[in-house]
PDB file of N, CA, C and O in Angstrom:
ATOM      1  N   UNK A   1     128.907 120.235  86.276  1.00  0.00           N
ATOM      2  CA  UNK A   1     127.925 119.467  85.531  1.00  0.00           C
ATOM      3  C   UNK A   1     126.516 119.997  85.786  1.00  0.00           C
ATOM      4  O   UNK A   1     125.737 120.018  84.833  1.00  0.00           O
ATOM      5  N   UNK A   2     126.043 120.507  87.211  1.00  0.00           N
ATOM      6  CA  UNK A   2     124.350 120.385  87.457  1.00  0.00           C
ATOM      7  C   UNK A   2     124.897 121.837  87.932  1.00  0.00           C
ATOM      8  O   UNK A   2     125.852 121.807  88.709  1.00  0.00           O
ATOM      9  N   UNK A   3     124.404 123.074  87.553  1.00  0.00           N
ATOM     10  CA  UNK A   3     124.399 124.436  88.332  1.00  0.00           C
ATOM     11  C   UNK A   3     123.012 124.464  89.145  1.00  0.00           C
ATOM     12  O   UNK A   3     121.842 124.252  88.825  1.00  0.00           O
ATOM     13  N   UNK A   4     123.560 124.764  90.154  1.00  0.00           N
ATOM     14  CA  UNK A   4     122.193 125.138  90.859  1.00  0.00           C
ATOM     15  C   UNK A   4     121.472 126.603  90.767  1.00  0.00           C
ATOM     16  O   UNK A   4     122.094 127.650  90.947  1.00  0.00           O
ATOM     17  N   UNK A   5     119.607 126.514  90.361  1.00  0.00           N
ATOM     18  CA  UNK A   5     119.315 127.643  90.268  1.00  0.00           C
ATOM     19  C   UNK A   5     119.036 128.455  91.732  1.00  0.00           C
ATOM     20  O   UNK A   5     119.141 129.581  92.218  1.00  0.00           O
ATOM     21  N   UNK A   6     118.706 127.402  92.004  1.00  0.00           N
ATOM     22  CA  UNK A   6     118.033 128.400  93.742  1.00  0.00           C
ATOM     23  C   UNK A   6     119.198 127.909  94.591  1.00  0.00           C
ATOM     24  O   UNK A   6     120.088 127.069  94.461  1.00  0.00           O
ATOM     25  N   UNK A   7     118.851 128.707  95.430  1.00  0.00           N
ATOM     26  CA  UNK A   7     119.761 129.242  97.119  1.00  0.00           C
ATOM     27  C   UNK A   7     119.520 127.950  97.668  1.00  0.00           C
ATOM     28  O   UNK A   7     118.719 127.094  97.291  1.00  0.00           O
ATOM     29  N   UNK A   8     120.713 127.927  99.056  1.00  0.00           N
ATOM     30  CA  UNK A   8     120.696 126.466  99.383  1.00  0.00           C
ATOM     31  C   UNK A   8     119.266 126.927 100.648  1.00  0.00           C
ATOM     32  O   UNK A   8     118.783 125.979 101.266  1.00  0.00           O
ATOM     33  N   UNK A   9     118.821 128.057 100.872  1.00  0.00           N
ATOM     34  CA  UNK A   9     118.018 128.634 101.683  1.00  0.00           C
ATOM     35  C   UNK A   9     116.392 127.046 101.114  1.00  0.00           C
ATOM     36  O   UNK A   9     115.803 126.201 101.788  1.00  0.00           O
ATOM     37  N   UNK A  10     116.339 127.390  99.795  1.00  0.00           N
ATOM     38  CA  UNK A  10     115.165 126.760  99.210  1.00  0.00           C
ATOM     39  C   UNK A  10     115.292 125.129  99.353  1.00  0.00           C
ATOM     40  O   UNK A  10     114.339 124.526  99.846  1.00  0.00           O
ATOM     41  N   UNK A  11     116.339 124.482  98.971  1.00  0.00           N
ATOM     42  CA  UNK A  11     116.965 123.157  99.444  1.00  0.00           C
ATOM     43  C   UNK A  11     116.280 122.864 100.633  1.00  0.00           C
ATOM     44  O   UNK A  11     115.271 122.164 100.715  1.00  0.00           O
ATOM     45  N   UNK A  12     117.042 123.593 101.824  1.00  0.00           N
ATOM     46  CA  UNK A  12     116.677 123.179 102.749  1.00  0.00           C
ATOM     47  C   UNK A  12     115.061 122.818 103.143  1.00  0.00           C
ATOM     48  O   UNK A  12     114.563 121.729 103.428  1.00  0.00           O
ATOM     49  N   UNK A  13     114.400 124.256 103.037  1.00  0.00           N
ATOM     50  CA  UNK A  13     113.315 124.075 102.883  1.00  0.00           C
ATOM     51  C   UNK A  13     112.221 123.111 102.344  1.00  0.00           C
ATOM     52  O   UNK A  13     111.140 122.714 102.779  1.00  0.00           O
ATOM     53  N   UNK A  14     113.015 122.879 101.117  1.00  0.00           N
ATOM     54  CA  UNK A  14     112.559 121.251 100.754  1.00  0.00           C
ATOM     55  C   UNK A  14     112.708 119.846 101.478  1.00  0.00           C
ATOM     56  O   UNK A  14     111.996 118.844 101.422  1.00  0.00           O
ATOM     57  N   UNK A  15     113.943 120.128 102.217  1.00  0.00           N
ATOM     58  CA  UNK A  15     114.027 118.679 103.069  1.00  0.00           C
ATOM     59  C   UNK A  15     112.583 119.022 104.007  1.00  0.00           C
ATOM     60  O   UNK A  15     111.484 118.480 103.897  1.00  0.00           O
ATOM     61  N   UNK A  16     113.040 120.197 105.028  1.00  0.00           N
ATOM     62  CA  UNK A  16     111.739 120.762 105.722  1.00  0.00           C
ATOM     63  C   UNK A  16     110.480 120.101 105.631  1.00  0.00           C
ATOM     64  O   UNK A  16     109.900 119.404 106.463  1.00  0.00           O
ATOM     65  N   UNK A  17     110.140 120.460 104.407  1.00  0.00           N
ATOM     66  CA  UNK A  17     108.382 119.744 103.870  1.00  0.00           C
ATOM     67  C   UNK A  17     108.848 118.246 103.704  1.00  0.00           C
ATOM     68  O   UNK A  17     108.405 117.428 104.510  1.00  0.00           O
ATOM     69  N   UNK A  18     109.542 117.915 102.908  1.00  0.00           N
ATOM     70  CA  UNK A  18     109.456 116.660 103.063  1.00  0.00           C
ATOM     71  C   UNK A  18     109.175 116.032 104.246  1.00  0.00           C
ATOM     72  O   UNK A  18     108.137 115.393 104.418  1.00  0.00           O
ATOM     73  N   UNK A  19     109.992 116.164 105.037  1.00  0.00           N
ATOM     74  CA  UNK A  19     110.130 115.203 106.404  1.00  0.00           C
ATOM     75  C   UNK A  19     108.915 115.709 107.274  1.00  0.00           C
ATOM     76  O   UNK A  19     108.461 114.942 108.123  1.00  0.00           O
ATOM     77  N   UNK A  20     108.355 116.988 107.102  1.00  0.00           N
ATOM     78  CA  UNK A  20     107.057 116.852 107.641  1.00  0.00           C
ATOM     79  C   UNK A  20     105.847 115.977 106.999  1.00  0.00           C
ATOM     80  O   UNK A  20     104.992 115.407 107.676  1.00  0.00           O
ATOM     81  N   UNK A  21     105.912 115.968 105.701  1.00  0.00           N
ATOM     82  CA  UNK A  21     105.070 115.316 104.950  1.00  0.00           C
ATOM     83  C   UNK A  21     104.988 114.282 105.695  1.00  0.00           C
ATOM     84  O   UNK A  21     104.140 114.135 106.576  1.00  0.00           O
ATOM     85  N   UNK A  22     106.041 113.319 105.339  1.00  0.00           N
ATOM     86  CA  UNK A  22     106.444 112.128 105.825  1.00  0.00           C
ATOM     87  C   UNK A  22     106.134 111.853 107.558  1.00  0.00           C
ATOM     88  O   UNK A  22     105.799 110.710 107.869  1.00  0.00           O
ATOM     89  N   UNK A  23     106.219 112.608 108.343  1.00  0.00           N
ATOM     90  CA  UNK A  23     105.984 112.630 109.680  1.00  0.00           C
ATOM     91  C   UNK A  23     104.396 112.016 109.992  1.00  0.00           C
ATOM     92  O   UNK A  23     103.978 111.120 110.726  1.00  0.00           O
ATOM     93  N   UNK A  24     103.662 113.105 108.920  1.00  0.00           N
ATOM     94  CA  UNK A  24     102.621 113.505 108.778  1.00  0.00           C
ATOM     95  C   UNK A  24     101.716 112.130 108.805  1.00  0.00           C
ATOM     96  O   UNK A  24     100.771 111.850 109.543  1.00  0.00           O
ATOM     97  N   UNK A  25     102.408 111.270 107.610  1.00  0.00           N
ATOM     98  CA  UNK A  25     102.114 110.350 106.972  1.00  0.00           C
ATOM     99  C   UNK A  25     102.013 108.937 107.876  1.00  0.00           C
ATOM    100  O   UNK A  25     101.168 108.042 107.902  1.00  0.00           O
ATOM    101  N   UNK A  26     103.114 109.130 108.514  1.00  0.00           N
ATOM    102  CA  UNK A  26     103.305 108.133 109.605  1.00  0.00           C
ATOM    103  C   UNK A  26     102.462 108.286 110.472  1.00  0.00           C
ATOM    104  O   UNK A  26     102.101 107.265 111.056  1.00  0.00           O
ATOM    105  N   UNK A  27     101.856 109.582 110.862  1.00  0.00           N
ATOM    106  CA  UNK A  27     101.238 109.444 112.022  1.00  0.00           C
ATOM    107  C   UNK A  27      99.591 109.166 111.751  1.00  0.00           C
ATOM    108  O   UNK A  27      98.791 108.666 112.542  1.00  0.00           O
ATOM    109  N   UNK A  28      99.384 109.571 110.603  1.00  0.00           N
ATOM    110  CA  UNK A  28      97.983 108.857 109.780  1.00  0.00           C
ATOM    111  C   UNK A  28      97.996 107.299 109.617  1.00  0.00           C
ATOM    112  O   UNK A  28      97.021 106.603 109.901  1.00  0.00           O
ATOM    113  N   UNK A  29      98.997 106.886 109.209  1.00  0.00           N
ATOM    114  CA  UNK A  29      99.092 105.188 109.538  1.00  0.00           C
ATOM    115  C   UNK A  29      98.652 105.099 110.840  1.00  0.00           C
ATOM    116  O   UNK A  29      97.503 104.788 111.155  1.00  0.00           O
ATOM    117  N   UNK A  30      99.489 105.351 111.552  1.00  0.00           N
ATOM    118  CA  UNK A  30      99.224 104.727 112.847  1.00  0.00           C
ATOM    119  C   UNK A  30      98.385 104.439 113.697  1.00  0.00           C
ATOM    120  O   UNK A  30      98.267 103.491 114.473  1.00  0.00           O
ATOM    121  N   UNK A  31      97.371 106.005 113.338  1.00  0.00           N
ATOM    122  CA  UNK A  31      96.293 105.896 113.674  1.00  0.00           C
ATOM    123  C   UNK A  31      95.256 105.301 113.240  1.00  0.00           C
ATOM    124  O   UNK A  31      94.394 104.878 114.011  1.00  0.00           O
ATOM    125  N   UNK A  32      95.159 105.141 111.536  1.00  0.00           N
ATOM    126  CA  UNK A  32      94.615 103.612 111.087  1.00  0.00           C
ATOM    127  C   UNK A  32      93.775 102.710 111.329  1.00  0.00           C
ATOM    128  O   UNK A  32      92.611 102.320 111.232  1.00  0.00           O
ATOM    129  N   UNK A  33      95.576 102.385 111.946  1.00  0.00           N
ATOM    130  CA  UNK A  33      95.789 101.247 112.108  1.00  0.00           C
ATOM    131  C   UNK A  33      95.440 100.746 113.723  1.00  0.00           C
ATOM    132  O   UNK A  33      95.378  99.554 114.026  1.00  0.00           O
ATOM    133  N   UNK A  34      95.251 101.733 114.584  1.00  0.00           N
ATOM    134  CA  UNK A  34      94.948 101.827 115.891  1.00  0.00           C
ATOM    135  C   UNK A  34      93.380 101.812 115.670  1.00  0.00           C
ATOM    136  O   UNK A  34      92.715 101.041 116.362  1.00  0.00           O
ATOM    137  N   UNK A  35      92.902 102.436 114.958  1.00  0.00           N
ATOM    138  CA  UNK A  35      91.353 102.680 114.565  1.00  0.00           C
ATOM    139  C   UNK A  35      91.002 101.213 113.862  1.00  0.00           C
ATOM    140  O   UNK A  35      89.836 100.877 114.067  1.00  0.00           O
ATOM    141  N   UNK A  36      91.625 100.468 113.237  1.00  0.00           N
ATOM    142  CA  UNK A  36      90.847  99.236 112.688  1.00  0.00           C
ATOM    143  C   UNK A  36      91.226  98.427 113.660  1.00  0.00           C
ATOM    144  O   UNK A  36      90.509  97.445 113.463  1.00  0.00           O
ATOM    145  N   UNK A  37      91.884  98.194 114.585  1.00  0.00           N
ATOM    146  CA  UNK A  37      92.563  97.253 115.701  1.00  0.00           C
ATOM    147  C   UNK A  37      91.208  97.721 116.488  1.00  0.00           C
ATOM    148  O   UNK A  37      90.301  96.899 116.359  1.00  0.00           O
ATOM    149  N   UNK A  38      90.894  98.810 117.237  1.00  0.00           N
ATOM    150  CA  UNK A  38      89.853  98.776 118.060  1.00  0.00           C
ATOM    151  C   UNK A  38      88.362  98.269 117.770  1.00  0.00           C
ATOM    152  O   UNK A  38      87.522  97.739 118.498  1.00  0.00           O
ATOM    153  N   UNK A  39      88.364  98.736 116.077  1.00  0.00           N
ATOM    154  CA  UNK A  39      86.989  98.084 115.453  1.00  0.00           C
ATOM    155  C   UNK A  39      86.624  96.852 115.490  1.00  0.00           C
ATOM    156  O   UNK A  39      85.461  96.455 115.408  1.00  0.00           O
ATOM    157  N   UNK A  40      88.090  95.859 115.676  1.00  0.00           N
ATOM    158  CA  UNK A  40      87.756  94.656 115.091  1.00  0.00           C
ATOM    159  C   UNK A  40      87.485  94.043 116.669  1.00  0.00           C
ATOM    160  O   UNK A  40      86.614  93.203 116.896  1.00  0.00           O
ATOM    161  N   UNK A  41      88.213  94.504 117.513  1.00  0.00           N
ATOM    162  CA  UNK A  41      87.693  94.517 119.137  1.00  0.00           C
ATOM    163  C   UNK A  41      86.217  94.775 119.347  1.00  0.00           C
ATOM    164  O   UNK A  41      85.447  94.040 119.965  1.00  0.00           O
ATOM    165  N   UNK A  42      85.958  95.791 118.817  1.00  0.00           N
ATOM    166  CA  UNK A  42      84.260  95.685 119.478  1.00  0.00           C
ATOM    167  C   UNK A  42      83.675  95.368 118.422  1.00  0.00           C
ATOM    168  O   UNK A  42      82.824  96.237 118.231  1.00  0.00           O
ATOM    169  N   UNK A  43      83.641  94.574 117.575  1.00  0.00           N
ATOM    170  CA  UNK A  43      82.705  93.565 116.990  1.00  0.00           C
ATOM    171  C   UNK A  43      82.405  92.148 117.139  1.00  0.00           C
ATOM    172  O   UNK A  43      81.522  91.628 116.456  1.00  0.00           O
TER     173      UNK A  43
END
């Protein structure tokens, strides 16, 4: 039904970025969210 054009080499690679993206993403929350938690402390 679905032929694949690219190598499973490129696939992978796509999970790759993804889950760094995503890593990425999480760790920008967190920090945030650590950054408005301390703000609201020293005000």
């Amino acid at each position: 039904m679905f032929e694949q054009n690219v190598g499973d080499g490129a696939n992978l690679f796509v999970i790759i970025v993804a889950v760094i993206v995503g890593f990425v993403a999480a760790i920008g929350y967190l920090d945030f969210k650590k950054t408005t938690k301390n703000q609201s402390k020293e005000d």
